[in-house]
Jmol script that loads the backbone (N, CA, C; Angstrom):
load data "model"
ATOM      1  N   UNK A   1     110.965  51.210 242.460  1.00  0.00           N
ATOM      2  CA  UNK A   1     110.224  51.626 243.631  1.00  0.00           C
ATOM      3  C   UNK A   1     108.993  52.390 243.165  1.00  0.00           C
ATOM      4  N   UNK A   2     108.037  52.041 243.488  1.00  0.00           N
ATOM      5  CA  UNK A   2     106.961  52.596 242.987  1.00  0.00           C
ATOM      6  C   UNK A   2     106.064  53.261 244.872  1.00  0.00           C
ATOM      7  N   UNK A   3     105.302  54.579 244.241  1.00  0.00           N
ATOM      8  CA  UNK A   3     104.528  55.249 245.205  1.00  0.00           C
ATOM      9  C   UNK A   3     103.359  54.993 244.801  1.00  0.00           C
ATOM     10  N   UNK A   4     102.462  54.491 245.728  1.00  0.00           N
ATOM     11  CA  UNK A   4     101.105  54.247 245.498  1.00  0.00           C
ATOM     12  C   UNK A   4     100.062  56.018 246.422  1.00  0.00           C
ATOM     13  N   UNK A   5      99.446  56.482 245.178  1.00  0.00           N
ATOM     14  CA  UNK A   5      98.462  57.704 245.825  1.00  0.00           C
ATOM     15  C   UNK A   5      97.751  56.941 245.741  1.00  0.00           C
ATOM     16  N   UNK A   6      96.842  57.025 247.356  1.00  0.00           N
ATOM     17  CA  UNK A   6      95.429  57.592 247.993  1.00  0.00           C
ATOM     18  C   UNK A   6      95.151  58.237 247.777  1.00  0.00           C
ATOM     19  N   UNK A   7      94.259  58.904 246.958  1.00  0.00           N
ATOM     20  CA  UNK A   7      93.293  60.117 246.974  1.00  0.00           C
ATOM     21  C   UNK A   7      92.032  59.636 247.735  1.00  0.00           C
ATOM     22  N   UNK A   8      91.672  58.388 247.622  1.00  0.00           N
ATOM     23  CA  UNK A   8      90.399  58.424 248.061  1.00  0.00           C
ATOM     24  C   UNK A   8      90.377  57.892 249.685  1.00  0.00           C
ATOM     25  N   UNK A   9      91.626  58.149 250.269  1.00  0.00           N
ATOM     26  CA  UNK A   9      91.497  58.092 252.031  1.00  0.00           C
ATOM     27  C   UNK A   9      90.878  59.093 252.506  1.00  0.00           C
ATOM     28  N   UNK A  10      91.033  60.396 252.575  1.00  0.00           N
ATOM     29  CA  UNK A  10      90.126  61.286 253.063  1.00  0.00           C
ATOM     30  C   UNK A  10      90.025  62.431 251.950  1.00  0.00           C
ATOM     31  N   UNK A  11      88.379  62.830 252.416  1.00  0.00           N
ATOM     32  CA  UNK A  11      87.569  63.393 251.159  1.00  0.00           C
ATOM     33  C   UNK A  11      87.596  65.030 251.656  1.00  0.00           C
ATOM     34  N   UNK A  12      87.541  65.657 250.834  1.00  0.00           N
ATOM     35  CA  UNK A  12      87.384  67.196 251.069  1.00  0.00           C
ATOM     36  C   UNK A  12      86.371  67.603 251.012  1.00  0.00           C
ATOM     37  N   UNK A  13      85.379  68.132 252.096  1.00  0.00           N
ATOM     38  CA  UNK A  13      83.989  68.627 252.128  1.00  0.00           C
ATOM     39  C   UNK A  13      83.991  69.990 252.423  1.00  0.00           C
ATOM     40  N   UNK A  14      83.739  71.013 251.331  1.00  0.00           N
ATOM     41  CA  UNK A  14      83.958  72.626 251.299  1.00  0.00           C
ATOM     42  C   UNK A  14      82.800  72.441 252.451  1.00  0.00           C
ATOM     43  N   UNK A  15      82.886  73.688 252.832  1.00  0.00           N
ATOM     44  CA  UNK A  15      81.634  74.102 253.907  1.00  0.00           C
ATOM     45  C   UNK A  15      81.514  75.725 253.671  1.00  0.00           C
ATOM     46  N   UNK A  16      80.343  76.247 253.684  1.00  0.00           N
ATOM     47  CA  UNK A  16      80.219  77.630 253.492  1.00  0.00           C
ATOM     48  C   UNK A  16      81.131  78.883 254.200  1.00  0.00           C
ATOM     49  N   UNK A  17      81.505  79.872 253.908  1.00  0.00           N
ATOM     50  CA  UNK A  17      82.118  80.956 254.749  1.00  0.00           C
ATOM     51  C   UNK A  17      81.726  81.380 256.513  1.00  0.00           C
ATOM     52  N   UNK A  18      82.227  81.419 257.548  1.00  0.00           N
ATOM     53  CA  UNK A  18      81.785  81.749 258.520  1.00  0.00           C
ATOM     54  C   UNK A  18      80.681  82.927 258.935  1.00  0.00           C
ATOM     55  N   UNK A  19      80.739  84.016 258.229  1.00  0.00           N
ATOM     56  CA  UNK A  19      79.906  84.786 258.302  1.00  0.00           C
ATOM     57  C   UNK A  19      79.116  84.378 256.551  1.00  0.00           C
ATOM     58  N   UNK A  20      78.981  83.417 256.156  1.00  0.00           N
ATOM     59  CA  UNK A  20      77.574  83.765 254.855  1.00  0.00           C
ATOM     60  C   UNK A  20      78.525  84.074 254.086  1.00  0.00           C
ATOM     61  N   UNK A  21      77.268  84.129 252.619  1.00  0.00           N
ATOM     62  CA  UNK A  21      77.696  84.894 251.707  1.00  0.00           C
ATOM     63  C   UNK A  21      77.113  86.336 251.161  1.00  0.00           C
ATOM     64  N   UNK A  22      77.329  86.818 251.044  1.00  0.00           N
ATOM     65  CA  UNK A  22      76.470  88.606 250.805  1.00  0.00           C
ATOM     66  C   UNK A  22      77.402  88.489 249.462  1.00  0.00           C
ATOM     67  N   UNK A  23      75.992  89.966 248.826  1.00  0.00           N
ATOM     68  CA  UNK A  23      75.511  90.157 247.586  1.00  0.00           C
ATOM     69  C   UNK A  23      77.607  91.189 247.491  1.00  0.00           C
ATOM     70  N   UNK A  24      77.547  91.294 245.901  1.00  0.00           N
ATOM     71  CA  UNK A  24      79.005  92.156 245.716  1.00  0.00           C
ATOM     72  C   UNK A  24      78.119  93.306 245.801  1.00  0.00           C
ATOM     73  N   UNK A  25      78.732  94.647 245.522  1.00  0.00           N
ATOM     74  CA  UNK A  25      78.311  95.860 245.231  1.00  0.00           C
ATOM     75  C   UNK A  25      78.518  96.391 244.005  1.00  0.00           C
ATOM     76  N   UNK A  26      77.458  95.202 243.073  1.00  0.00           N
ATOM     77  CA  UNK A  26      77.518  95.984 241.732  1.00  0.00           C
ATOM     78  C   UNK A  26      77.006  97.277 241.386  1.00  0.00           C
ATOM     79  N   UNK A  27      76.074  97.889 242.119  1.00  0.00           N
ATOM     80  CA  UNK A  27      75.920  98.964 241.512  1.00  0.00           C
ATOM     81  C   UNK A  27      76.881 100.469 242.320  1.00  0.00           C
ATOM     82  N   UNK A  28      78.044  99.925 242.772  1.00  0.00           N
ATOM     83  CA  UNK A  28      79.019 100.721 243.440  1.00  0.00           C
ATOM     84  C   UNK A  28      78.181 101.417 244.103  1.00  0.00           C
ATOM     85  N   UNK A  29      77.377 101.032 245.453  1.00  0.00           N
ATOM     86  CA  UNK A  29      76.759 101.946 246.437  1.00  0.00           C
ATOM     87  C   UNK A  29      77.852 102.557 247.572  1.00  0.00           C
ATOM     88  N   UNK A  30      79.434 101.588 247.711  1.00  0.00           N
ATOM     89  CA  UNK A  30      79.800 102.104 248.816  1.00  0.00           C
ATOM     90  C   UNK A  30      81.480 101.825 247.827  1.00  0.00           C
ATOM     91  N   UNK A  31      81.274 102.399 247.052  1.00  0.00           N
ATOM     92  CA  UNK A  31      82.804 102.636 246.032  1.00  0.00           C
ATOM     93  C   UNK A  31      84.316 103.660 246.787  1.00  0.00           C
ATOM     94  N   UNK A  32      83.135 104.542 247.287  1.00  0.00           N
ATOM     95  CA  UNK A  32      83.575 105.582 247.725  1.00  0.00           C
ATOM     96  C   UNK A  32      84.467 105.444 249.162  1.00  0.00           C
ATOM     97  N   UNK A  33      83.406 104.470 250.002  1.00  0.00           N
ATOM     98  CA  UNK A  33      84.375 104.103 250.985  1.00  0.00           C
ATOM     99  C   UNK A  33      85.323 102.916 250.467  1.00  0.00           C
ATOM    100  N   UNK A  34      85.165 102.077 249.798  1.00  0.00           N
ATOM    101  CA  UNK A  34      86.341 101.456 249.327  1.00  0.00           C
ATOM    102  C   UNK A  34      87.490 102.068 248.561  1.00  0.00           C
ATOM    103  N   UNK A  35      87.410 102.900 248.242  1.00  0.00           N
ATOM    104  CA  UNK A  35      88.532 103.532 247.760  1.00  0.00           C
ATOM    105  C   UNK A  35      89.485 104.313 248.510  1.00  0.00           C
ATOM    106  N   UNK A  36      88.559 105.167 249.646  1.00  0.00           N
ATOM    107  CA  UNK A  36      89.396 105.491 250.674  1.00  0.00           C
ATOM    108  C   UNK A  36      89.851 104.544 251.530  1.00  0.00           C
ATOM    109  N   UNK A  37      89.731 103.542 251.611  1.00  0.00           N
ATOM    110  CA  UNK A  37      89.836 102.734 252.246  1.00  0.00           C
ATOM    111  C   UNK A  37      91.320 102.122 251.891  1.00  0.00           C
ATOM    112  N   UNK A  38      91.301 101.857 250.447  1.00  0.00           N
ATOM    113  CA  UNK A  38      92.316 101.153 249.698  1.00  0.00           C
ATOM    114  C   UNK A  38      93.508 102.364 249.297  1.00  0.00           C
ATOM    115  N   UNK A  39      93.239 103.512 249.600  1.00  0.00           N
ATOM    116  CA  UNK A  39      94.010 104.703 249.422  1.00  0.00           C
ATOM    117  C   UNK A  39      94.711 104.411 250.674  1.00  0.00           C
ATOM    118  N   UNK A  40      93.848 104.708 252.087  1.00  0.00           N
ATOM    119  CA  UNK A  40      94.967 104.733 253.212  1.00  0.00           C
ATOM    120  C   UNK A  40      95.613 103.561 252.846  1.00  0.00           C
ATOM    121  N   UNK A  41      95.517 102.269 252.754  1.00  0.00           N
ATOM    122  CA  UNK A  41      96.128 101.028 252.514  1.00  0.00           C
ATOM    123  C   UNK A  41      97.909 101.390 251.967  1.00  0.00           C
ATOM    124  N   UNK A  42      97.497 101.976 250.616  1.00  0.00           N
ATOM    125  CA  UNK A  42      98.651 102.352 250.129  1.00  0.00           C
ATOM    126  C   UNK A  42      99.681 103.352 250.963  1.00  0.00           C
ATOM    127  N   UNK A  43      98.749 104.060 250.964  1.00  0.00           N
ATOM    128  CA  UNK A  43      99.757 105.106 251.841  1.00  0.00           C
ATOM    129  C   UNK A  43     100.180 105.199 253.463  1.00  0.00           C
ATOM    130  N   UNK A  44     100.025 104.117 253.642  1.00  0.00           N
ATOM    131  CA  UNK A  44     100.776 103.368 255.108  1.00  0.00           C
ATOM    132  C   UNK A  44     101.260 102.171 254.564  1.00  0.00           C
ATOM    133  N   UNK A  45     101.672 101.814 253.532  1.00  0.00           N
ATOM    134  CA  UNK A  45     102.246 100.626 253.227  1.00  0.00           C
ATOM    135  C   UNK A  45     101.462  99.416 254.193  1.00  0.00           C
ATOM    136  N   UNK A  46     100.360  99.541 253.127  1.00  0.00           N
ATOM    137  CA  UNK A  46      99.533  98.207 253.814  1.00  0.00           C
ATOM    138  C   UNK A  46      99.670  97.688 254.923  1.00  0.00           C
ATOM    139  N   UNK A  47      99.724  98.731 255.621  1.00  0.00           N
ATOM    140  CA  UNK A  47      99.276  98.336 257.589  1.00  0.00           C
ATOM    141  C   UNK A  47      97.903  98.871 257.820  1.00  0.00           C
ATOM    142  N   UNK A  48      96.823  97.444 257.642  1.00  0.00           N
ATOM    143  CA  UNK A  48      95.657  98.084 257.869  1.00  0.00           C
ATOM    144  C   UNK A  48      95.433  98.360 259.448  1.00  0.00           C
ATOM    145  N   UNK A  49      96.083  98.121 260.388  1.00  0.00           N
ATOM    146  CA  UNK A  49      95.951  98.749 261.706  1.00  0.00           C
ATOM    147  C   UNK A  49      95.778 100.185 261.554  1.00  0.00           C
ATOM    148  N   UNK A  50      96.123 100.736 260.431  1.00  0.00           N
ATOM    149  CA  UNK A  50      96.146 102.414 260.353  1.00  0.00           C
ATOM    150  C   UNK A  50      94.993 102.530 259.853  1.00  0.00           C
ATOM    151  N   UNK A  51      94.314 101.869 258.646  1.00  0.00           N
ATOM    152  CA  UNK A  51      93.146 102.103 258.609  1.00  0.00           C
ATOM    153  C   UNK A  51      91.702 101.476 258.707  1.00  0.00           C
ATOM    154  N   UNK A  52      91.832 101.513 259.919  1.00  0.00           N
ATOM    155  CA  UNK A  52      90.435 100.596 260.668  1.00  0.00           C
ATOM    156  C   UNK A  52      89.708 101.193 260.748  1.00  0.00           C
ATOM    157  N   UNK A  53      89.571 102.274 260.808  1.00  0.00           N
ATOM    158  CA  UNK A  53      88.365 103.367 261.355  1.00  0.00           C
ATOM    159  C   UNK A  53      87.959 103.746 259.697  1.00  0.00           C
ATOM    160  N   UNK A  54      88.365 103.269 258.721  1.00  0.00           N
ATOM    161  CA  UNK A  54      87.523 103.399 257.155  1.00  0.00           C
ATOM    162  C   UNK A  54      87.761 102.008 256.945  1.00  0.00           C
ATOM    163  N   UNK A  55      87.857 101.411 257.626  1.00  0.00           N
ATOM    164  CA  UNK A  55      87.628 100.113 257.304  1.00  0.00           C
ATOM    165  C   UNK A  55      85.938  99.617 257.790  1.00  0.00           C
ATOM    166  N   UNK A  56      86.171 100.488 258.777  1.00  0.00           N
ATOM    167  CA  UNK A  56      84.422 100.418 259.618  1.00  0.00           C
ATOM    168  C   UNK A  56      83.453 101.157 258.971  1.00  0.00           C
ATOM    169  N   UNK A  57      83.893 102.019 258.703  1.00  0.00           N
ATOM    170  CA  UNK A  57      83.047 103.241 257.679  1.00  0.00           C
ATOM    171  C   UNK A  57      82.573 102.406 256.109  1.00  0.00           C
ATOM    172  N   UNK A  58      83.356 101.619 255.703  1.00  0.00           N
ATOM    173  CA  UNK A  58      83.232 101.132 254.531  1.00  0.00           C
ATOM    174  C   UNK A  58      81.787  99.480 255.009  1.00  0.00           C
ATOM    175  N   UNK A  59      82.431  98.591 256.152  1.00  0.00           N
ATOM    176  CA  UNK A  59      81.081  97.666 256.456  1.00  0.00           C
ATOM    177  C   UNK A  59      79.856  98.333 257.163  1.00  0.00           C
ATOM    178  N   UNK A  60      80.059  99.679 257.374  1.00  0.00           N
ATOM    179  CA  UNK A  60      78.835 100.281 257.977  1.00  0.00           C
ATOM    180  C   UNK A  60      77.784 100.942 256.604  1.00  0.00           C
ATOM    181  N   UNK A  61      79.059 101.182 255.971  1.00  0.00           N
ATOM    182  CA  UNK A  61      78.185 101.484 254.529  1.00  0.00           C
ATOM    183  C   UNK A  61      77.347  99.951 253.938  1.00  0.00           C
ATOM    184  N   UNK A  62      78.384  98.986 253.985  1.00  0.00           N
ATOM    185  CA  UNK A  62      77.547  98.076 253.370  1.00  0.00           C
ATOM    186  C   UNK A  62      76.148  97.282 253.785  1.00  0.00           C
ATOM    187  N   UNK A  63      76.757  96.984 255.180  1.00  0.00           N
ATOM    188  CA  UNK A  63      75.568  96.963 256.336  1.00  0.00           C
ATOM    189  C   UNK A  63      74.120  97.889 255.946  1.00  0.00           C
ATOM    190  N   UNK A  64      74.494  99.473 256.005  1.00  0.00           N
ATOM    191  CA  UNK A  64      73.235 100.204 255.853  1.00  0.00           C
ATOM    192  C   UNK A  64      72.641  99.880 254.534  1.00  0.00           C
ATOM    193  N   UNK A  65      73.326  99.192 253.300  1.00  0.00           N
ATOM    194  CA  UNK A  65      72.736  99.092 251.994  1.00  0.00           C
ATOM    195  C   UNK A  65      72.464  97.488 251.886  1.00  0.00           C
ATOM    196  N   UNK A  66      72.150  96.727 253.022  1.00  0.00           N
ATOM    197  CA  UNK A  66      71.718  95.710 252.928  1.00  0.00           C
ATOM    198  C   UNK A  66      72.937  94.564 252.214  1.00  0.00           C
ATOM    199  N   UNK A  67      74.280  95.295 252.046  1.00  0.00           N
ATOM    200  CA  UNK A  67      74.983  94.256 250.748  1.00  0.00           C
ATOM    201  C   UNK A  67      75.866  93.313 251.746  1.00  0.00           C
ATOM    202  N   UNK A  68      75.355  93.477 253.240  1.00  0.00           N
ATOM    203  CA  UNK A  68      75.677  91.724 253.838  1.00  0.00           C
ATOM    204  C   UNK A  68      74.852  92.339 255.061  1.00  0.00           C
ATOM    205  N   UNK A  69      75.276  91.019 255.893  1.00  0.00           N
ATOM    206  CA  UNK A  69      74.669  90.946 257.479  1.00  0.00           C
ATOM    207  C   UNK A  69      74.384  92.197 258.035  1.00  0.00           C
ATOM    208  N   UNK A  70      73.637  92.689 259.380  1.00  0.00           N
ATOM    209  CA  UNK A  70      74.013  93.326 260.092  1.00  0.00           C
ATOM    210  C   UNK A  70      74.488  93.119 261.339  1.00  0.00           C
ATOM    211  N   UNK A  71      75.979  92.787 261.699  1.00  0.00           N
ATOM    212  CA  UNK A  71      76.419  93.026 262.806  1.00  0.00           C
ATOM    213  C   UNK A  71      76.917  93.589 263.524  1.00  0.00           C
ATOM    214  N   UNK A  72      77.033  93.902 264.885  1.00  0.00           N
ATOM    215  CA  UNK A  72      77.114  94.656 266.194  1.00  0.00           C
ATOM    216  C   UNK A  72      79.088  95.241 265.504  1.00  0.00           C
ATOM    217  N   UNK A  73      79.527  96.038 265.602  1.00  0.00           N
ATOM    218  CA  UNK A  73      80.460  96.505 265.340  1.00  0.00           C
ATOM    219  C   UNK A  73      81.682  95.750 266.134  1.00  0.00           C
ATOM    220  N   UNK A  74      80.997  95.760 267.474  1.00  0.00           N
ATOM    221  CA  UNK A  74      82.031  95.013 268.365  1.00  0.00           C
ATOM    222  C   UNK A  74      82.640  93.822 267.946  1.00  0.00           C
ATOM    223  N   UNK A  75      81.433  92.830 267.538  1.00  0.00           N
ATOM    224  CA  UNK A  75      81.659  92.123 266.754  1.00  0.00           C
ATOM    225  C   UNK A  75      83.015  91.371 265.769  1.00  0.00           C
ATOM    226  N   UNK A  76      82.611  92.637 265.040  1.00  0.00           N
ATOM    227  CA  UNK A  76      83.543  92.641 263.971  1.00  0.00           C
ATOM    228  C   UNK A  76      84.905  93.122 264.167  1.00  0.00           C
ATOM    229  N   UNK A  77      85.065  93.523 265.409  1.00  0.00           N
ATOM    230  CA  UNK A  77      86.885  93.729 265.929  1.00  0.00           C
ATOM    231  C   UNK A  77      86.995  95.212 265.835  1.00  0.00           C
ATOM    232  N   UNK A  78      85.773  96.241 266.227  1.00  0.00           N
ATOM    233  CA  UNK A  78      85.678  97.280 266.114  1.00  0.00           C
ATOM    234  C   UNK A  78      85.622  98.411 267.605  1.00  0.00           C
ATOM    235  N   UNK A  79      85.451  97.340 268.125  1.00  0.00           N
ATOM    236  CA  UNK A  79      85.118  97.890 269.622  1.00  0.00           C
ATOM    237  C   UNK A  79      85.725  99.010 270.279  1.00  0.00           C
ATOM    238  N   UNK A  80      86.878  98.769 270.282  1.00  0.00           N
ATOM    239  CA  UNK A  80      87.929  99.780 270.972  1.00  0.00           C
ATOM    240  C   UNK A  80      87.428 101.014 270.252  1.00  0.00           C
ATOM    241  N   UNK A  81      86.957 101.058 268.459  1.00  0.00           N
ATOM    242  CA  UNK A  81      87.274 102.510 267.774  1.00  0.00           C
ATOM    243  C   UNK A  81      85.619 102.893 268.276  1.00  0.00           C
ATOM    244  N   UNK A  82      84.734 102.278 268.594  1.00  0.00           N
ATOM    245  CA  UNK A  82      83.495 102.534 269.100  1.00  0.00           C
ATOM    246  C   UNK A  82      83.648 102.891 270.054  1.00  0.00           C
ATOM    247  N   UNK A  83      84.260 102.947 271.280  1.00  0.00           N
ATOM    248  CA  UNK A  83      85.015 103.167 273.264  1.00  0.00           C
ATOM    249  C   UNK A  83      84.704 104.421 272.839  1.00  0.00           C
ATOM    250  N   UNK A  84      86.161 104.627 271.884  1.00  0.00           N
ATOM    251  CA  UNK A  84      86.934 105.688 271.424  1.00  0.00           C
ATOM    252  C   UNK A  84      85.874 107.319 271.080  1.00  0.00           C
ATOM    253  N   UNK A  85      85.158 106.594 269.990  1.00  0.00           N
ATOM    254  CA  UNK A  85      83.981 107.732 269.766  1.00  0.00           C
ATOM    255  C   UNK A  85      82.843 108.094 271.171  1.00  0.00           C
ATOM    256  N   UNK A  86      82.119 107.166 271.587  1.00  0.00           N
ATOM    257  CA  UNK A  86      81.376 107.367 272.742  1.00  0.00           C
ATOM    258  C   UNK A  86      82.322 108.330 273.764  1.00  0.00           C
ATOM    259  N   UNK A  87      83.637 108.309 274.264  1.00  0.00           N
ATOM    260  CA  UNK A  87      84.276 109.010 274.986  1.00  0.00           C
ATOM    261  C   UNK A  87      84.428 110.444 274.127  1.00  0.00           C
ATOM    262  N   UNK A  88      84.666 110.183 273.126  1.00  0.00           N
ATOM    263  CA  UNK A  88      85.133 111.842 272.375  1.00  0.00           C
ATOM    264  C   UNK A  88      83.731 112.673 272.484  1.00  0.00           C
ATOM    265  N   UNK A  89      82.597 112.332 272.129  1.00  0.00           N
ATOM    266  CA  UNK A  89      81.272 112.876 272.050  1.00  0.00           C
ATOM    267  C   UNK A  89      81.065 113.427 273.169  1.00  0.00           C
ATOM    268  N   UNK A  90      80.627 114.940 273.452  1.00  0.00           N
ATOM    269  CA  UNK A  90      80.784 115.638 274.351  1.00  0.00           C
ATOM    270  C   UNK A  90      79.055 115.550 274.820  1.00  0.00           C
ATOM    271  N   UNK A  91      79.011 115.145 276.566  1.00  0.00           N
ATOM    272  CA  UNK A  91      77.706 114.703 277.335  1.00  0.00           C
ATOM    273  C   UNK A  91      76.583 115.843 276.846  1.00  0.00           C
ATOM    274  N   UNK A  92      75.731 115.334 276.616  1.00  0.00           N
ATOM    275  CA  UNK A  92      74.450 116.335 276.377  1.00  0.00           C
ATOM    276  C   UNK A  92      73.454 116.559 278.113  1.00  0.00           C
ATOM    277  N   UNK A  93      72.926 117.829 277.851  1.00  0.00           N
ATOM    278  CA  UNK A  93      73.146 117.944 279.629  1.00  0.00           C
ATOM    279  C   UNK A  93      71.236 118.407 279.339  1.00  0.00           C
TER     280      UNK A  93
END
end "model"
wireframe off; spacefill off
backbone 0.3
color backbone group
């Protein structure tokens, strides 16, 4: 009994990442928030639901240093912790 492979029935065409590709951070401009970042990680046993709010701190760093896109926070699944701050900030009169 013999199996005959097709490889050449259907072809695999990579296509780029959904958001792009952005530069790494070789010259460690935002190290600092990645590390806290990867600290809470550990110390909630990798439930990043706990740390979203340095998870934002860390693409807001990268954002401000040009080392990808700039997008709207909401965007990026941030919204609620943005609500969150606008309500805490006490009205200027």
């Amino acid at each position: 009994m013999s199996t005959a492979m097709n490889f050449g029935s259907k072809s695999f065409k990579p296509r780029p990442p959904d958001k792009g590709a952005f530069p790494l951070d070789h010259f460690g401009e935002c190290s600092a928030f990645k590390e806290r970042f990867m600290e809470c990680l550990r110390d909630s046993g990798y439930e990043s639901g706990a740390c979203r709010q340095r998870a934002m701190a860390y693409l807001e760093c990268r954002m401000e240093r040009q080392l990808m896109a700039n997008e709207p926070l909401e965007k990026l699944g941030f919204k609620d912790l943005i609500d969150e701050k606008s309500e805490a900030k006490p009205e200027k009169l």
